[in-house]
C-alpha positions as CSV (number, residue, x, y, z in Angstrom):
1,X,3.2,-1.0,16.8
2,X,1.2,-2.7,14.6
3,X,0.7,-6.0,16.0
4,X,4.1,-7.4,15.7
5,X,5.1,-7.4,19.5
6,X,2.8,-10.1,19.7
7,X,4.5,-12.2,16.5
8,X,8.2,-11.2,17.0
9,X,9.9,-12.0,20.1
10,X,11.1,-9.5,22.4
11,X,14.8,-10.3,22.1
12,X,15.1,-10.4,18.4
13,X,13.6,-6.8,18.4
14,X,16.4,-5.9,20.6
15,X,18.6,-6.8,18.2
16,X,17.3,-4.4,15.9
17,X,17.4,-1.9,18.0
18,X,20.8,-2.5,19.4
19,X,21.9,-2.9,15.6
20,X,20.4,0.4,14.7
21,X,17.5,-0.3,12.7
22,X,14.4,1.0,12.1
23,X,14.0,5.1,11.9
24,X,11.2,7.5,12.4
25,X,8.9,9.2,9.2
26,X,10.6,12.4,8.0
27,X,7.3,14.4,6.9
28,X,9.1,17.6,5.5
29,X,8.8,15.9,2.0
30,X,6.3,16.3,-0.6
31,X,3.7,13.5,-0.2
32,X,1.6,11.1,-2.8
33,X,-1.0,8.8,-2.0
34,X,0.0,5.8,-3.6
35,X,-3.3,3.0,-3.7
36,X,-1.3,-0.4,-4.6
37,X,-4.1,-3.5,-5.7
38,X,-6.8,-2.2,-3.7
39,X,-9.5,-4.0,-6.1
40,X,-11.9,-6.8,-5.9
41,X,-10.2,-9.8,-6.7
42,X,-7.9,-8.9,-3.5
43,X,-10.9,-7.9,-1.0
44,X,-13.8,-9.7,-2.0
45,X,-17.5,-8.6,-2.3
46,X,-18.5,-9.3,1.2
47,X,-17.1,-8.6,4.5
48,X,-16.3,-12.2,5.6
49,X,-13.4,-14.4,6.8
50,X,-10.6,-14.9,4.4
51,X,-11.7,-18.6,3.9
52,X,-15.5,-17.7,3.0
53,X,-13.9,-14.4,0.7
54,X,-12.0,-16.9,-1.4
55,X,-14.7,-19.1,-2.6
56,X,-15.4,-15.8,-4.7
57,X,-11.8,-15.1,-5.7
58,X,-9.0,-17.0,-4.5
59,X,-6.4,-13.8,-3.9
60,X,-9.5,-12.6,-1.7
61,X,-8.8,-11.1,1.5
62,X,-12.3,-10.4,3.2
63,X,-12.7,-8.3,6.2
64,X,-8.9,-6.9,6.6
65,X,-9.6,-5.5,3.1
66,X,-12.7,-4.2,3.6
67,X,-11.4,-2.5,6.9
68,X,-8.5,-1.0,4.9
69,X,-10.7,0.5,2.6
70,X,-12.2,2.3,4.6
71,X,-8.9,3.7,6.1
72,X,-8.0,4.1,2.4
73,X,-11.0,6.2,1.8
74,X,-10.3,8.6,4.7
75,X,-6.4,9.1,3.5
76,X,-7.7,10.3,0.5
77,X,-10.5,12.8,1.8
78,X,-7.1,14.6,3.2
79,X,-4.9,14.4,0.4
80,X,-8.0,15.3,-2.5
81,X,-9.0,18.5,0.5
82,X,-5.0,18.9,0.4
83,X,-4.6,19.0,-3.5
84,X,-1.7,16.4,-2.9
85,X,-1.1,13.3,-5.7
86,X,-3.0,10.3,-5.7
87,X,-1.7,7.5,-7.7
88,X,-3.2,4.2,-8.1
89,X,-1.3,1.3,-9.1
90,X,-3.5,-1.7,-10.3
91,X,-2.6,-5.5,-11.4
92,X,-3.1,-5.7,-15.2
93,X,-4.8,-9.0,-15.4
94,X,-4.8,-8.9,-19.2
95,X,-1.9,-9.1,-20.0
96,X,-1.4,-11.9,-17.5
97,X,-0.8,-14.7,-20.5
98,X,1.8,-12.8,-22.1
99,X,3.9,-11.8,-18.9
100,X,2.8,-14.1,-16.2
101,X,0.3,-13.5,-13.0
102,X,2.0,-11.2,-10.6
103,X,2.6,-14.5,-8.0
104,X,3.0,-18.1,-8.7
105,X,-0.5,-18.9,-7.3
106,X,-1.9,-22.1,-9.0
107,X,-5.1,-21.0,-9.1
108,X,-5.5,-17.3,-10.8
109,X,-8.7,-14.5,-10.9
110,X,-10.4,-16.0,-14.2
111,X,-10.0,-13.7,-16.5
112,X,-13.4,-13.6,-17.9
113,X,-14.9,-12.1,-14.5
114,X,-14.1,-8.1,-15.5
115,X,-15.8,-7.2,-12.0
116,X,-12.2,-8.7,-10.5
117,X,-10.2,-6.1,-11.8
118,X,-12.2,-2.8,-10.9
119,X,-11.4,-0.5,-7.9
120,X,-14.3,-0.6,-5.4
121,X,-16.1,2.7,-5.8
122,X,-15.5,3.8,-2.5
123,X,-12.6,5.0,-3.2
124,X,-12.8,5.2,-7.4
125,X,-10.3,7.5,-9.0
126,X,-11.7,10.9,-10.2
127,X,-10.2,13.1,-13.0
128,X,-7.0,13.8,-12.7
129,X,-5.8,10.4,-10.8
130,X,-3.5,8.4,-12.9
131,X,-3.5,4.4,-12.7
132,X,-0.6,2.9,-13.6
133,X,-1.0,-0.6,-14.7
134,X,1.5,-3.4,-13.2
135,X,2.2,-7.0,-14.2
136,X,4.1,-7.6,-11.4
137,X,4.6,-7.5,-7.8
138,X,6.2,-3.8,-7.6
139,X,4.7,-0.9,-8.8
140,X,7.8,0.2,-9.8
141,X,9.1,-2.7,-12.1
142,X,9.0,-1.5,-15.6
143,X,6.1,1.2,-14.9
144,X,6.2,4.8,-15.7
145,X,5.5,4.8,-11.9
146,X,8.8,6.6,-10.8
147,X,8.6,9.2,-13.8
148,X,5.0,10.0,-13.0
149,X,6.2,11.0,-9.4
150,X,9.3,12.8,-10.3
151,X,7.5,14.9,-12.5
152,X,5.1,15.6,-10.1
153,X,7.8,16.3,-7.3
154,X,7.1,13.8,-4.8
155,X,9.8,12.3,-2.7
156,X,7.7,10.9,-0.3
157,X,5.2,7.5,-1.1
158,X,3.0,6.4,1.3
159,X,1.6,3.0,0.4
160,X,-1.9,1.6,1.1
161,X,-3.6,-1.2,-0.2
162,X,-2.3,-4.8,-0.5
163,X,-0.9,-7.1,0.2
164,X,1.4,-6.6,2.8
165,X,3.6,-9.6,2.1
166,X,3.5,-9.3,-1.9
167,X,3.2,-6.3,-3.6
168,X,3.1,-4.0,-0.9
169,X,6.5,-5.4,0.2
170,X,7.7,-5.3,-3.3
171,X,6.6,-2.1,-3.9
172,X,8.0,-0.9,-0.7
173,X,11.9,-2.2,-1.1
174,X,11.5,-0.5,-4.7
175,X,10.5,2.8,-3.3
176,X,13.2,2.7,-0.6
177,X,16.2,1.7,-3.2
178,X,14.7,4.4,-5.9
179,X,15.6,7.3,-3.3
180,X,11.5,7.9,-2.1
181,X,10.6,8.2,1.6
182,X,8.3,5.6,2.4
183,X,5.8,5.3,4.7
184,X,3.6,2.3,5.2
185,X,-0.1,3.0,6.4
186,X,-0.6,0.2,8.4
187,X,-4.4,0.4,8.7
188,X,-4.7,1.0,5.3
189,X,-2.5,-1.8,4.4
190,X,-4.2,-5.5,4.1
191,X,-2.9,-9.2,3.6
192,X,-5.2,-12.7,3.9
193,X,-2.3,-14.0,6.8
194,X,-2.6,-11.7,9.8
195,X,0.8,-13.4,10.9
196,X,2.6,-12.0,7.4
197,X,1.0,-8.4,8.0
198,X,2.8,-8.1,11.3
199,X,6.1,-9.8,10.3
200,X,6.4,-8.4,6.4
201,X,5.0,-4.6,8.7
202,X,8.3,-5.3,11.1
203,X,10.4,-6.2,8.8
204,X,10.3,-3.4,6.4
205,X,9.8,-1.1,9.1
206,X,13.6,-2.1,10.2
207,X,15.1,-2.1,6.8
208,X,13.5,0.0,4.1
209,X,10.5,2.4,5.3
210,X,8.4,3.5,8.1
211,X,5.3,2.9,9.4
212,X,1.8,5.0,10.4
213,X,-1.6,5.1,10.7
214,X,-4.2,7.3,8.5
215,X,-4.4,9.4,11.1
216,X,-1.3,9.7,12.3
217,X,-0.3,10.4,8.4
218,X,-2.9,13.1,8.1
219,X,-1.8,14.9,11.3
220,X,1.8,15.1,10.4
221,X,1.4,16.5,7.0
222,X,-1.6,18.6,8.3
223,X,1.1,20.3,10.7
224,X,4.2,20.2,8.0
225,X,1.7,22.2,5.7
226,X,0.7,24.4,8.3
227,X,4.5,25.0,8.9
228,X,5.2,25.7,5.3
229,X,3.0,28.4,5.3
230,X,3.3,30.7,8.2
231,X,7.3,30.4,7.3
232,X,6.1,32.2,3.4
């Protein structure tokens, strides 16, 4: 799944499995759509390779973000038709001098270039969508993230966006020790290391959440709703 028989060695991932890690989605929850980063100093204005998408901005991803946002797009098709939460969960970048970037990368999104910051309109919020505004890896860490969803009743998070080795993964352990079910949707999940996207993908998938596609998201919760209501 995922790519990562072809990173991590057969024999460590029978340790895992003779250890007892890893565990399948529950679905029976109540879902939210949670869209972590997915703006255009972490994809890039152009399709291309990560090394061309980082002349632009240097946390660029290129094509694997443009792919994901288009797997992004169709996940939320389903959960707007569904009248399920959507959540989006964005890097402040100005408050940046005052709390730090959200990595120690020596060379940060200028600040001046607004265009950086915005969500590609592809998948835009629309009234009603909250964005909660981050200054650090997790979109839990000292957020009204967790609040939001309570309220809301969700106790299930599936993640999209980027990137799969930083804030995803940040994000993800948060969600996992705050008492969510969470589900990583891998083809709506991006990183600029194709190797750390497998491995950080394996990893948490052992440890601290699961791991879908879009589709195979969509068609579980299409089939728990369906469930729901011919038992009312």
């Amino acid at each position: 799944m995922a790519g990562w028989e072809d990173v991590v060695p057969e024999s460590e991932r029978e340790i895992y499995r003779k250890a007892g890690f890893g565990k399948s989605a529950r679905w029976d929850g109540k879902p939210a759509l949670i869209i972590v980063d997915a703006l255009w100093s972490f994809i890039g204005h152009e399709p291309v390779d990560v090394l061309s998408a980082i002349d632009e901005y240097p946390t660029a991803c290129g094509k694997a973000g443009w792919d994901g946002l288009e797997k992004i797009a169709a996940g939320l098709e389903y959960f707007r038709n569904s009248g399920l939460p959507v959540v989006y969960v964005c890097a402040d970048g100005s408050l940046r001098d005052i709390y730090g970037a959200t990595t120690r990368t020596r060379n940060p999104v200028s600040l001046q270039d607004r265009d950086a910051f915005e969500i590609p309109e592809v998948i835009a919020p629309v009234a009603g969508e909250p964005i909660v505004k981050k200054t650090k890896a997790s979109g839990f860490f000292r957020t009204p993230l967790d609040i939001l969803l309570r309220k809301a009743g969700v106790d299930t998070v599936l993640l999209t966006g980027c990137t799969t080795s930083g804030c995803i993964r940040a994000t993800a352990v948060d969600s996992h020790s705050l008492g969510f079910e969470t589900i990583l949707l891998e083809d709506a999940i991006w990183d600029r290391s194709s190797f750390s996207h497998a491995v950080s993908l394996f990893e948490l998938s052992m440890k601290y959440a699961s791991v879908a596609t879009v589709d195979e998201a969509c068609s579980q919760l299409r089939k728990n709703l369906q469930q729901d209501g011919a038992s009312k």
